[in-house]
C-alpha positions in Angstrom: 12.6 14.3 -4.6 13.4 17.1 -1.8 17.0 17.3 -0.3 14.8 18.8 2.3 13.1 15.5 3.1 15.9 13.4 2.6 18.1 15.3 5.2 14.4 15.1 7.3 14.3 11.1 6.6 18.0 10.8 7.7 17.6 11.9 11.0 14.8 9.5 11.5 11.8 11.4 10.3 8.9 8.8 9.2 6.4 11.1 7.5 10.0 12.3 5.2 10.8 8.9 4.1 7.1 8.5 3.1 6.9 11.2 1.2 10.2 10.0 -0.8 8.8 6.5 -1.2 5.9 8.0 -2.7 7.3 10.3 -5.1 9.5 7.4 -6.1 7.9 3.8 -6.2 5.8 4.4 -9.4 9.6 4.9 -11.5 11.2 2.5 -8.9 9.2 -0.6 -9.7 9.4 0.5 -13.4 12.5 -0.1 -13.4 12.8 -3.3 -11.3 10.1 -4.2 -13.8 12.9 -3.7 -16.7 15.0 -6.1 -14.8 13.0 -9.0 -13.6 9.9 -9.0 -16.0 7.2 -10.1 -13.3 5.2 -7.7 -11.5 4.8 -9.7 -8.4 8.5 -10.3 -7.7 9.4 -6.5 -9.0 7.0 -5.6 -6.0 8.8 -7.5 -3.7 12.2 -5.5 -4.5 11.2 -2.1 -4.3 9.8 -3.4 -1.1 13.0 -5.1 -0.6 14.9 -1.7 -1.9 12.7 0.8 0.2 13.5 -1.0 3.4 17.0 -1.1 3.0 16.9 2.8 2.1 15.4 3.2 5.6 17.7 1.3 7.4 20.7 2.9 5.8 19.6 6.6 5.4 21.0 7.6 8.5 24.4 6.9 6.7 23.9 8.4 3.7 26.8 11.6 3.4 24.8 13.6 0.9 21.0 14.1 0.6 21.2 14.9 -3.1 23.1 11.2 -4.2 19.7 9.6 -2.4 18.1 9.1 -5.4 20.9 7.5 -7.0 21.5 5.6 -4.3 18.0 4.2 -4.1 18.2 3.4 -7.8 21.2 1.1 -7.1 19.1 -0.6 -4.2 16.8 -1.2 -6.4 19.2 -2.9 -9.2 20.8 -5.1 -6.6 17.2 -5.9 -5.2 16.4 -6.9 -8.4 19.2 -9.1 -9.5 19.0 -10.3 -5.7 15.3 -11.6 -6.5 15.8 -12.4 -10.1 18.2 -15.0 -8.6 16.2 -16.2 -6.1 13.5 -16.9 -8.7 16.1 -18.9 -10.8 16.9 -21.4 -8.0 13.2 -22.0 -7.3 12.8 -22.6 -10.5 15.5 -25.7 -10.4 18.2 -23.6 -12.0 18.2 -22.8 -15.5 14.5 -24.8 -16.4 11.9 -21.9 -16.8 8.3 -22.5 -14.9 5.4 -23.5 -16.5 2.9 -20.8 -17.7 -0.2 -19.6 -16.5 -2.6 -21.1 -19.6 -5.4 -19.5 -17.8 -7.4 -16.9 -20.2 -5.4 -13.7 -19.9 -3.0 -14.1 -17.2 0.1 -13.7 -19.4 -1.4 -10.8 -20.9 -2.4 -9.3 -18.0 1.4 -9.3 -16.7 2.7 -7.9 -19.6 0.6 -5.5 -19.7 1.0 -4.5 -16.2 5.2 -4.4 -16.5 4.5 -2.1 -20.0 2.5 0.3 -18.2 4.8 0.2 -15.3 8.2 0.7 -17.7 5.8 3.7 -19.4 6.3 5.4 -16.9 10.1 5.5 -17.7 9.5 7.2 -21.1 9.9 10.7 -21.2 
């Protein structure tokens, strides 16, 4: 991630903050992966995470904590949707599973390649 960017995406540059999102939604939704264990709804927050990045860059007092900062978005937007999930799912009751041939295996397997990423 450039410092050079981020100082570019802080002061409203679009083509900057693309250029971070890029270089960090692949590790980004790894992680949210980690956290809420469906690939759908980890989408959703590093969607969530990336627009709150853009609407709060402009505040941010040092371009080199962005990526830390963006991390913790991305924890928050996490536990945020993880939540949400749990109350549509009438609280502590888990949903039904998809019994349809391969669709749990296909989300697992798309959350592991996605938290493979995080390996070094």
């Amino acid at each position: 991630m450039s410092a050079a960017d981020v100082r570019l995406a802080m002061h409203g540059d679009h083509d900057a903050f693309a250029a971070l999102v890029t270089a960090a939604t692949t590790r980004l939704y790894a992680l949210a992966c980690l956290i809420i264990r469906d690939p759908d709804r980890a989408a959703d927050a590093t969607q969530e995470a990336f627009i709150h990045a853009w609407r709060e860059i402009p505040r941010l007092r040092d371009a080199d904590h962005f990526d830390a900062s963006l991390r913790r978005l991305v924890v928050n937007a996490s536990y945020d949707e993880a939540r949400r999930g749990h109350r549509r799912n009438g609280g502590g009751r888990r949903p039904v599973p998809d019994r349809r041939a391969g669709s749990h295996q296909f989300l697992q397997g798309e959350c592991a390649r996605a938290i493979g990423v995080l390996n070094p």
